[in-house]
C-alpha positions, 0 to 999 in steps of 0.5 A: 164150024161156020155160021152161014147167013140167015138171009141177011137185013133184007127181010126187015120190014118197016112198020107201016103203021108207025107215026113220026112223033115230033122231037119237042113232044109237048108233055106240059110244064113242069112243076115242082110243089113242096108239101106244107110239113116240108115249108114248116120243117124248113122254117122251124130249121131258119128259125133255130139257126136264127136262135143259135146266131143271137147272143144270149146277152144283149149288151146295148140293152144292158147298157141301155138300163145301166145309164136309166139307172144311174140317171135314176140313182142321182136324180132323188125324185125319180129314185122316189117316183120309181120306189112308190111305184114298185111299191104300188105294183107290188101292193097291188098284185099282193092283195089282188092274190088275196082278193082272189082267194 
């Protein structure tokens, strides 16, 4: 069995109607906007790897508070200025609970 041509590409006719459309078709600009849950989420993420890097101890602080304590230790008017306050916050937050009740 044979195909024989059906009356080959001659018969195809152009769309007159049809406009040339430039290749650099100017749709706009292009523009990405990124939701505020999304800023939050991507935030809240920076701040926890933030939280997990951070040492728990902070050992210039701990330093820091050994060497004002044992200048404090030796130095017997700043070991009595320090106790009298203690005992004056601690006076003061005692019976200002009290006053309060």
């Amino acid at each position: 069995m044979t195909i024989d041509k059906v009356g080959g590409t001659n018969y195809i006719q152009p769309n007159k109607n049809a406009k040339q459309v430039d290749k650099a078709y100017n749709a706009g600009v292009d523009r990405v906007e990124i939701s505020t849950e999304s800023k939050i989420t991507s935030q809240n993420e920076y701040l926890l790897n933030v939280i997990r890097q951070t040492p728990d101890i902070r050992e210039d602080k701990v330093i820091e508070g050994k060497e004002k304590l044992n200048l404090y230790m030796n130095d017997e008017n700043a070991k009595n200025n320090a106790l009298n306050s203690l005992a004056d916050s601690l006076a003061d937050s005692i019976f200002s609970v009290e006053d309060d009740e």
